[in-house]
C-alpha positions in Angstrom: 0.0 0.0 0.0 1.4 3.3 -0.7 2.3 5.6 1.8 2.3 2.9 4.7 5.4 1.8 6.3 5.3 -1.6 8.0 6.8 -0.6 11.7 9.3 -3.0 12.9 7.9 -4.6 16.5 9.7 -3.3 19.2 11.5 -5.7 22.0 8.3 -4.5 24.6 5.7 -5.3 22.0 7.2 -8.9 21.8 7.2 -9.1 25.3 3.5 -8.0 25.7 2.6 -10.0 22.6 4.5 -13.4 24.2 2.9 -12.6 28.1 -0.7 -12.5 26.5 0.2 -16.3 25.1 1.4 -17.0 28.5 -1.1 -15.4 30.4 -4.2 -17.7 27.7 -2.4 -20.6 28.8 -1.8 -22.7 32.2 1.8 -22.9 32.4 4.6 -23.5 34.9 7.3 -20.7 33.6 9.7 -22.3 35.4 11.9 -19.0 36.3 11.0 -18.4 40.1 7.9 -15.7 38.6 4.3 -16.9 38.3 4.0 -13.4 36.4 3.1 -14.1 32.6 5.1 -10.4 31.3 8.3 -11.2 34.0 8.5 -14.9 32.2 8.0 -13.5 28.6 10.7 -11.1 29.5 13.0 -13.4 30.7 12.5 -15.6 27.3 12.9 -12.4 24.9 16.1 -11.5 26.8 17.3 -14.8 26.8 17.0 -15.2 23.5 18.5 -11.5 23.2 21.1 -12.5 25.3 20.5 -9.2 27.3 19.1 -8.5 30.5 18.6 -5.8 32.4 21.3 -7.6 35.2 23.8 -6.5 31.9 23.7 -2.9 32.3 25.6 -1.3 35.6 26.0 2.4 37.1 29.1 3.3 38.9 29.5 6.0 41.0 33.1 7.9 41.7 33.5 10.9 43.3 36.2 13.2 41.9 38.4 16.5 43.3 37.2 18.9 40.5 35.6 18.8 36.9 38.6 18.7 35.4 39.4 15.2 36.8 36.1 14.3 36.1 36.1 15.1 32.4 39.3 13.4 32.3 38.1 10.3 33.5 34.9 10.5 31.8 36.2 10.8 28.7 39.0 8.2 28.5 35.7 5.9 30.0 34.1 6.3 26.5 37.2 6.8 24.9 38.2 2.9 25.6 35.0 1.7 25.5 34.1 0.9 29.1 30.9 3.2 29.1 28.4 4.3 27.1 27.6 7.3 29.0 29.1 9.3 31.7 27.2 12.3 33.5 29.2 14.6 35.8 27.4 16.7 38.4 29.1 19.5 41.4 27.6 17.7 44.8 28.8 18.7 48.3 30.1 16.0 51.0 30.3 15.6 54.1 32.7 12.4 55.5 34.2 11.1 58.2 38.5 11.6 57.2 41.5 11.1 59.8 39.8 11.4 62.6 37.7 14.6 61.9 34.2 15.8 59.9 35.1 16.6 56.3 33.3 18.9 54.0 34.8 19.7 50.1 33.2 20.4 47.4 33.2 17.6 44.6 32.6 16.0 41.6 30.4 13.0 41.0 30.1 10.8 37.9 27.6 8.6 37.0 28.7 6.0 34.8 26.4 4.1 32.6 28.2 0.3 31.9 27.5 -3.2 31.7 28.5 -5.6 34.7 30.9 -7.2 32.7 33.1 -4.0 32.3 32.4 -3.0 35.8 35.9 -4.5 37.0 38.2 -2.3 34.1 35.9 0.7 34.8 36.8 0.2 38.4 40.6 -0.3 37.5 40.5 2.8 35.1 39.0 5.4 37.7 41.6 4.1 40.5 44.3 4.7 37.8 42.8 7.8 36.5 41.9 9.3 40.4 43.8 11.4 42.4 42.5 10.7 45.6 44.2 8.1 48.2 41.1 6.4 48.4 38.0 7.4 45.6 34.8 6.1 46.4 33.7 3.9 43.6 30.3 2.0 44.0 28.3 0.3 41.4 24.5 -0.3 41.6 23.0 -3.2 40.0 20.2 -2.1 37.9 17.1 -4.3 38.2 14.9 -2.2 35.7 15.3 -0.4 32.6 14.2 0.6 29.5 14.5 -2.0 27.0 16.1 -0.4 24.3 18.2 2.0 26.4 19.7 -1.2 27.6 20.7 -2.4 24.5 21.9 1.1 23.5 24.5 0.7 26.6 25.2 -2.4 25.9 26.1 -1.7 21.9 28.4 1.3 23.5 30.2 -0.4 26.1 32.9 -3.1 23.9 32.6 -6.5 25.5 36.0 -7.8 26.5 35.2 -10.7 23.7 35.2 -8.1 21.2 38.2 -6.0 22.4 40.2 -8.9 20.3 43.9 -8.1 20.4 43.4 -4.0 21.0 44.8 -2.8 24.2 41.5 -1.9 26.5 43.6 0.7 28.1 44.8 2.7 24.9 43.3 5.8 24.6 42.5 7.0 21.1 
């Protein structure tokens, strides 16, 4: 037909097309979920292989912005994240013996958990500080396609082949 474009379906309409199967039928998933859209999920990831347990953020806290647009971009720069927001915060800690406050630097880096360990071993190579604070968070939900955007951005180490991770371009 002229003038119509077939859409391609998205990974949530599969989803939501597979849970209404599931949801017709009496089934045992199987998966720990007696929830038709978590099991359909779990099949159209699988079969992805992606899941939202692929896609990590780390936090690091950094002395000023210039350290943190340093480390942010050799981050993208080699690969190890697809995205990496930097925002001014204020801290308070507990440092030898006394109430700290500085102003800093936080980054948010947007990863998968398989890269977590060589983002962790850049920032500590990259950081100035004697001991950075550098905590990941597993992320249990997200949106479907923003997770396979991070995960197309960030190079698996199976992909890295015989280029040095660390080389910055």
């Amino acid at each position: 037909m002229a003038g119509h474009s077939q859409q391609r379906p998205t990974v949530e309409g599969l989803i939501r097309s597979i849970a209404d199967q599931f949801a017709s039928a009496e089934l045992d998933y199987g998966h720990g979920t007696d929830n038709p859209l978590d099991e359909a999920a779990w099949l159209v990831f699988a079969a992805l292989e992606l899941s939202h347990d692929d896609v990590a953020a780390a936090y690091a806290r950094e002395v000023n912005a210039d350290e943190a647009r340093s480390i942010a971009a050799a981050l993208v720069e080699r690969k190890l994240a697809a995205c990496v927001q930097i925002s001014s915060i204020q801290s308070y800690y507990a440092w030898q013996g006394s109430v700290q406050n500085d102003d800093e630097v936080r980054v948010l880096v947007k990863t998968t958990d398989e890269r977590y360990p060589d983002v962790e071993a850049a920032i500590l190579e990259l950081h100035s500080y004697d001991l950075p604070a550098v905590v990941a968070f597993d992320i249990t939900k997200s949106y479907g396609p923003y997770a396979e955007w991070v995960a197309d951005n960030v190079a698996p180490e199976s992909r890295l082949g015989d280029s040095d991770p660390n080389s910055v371009s």
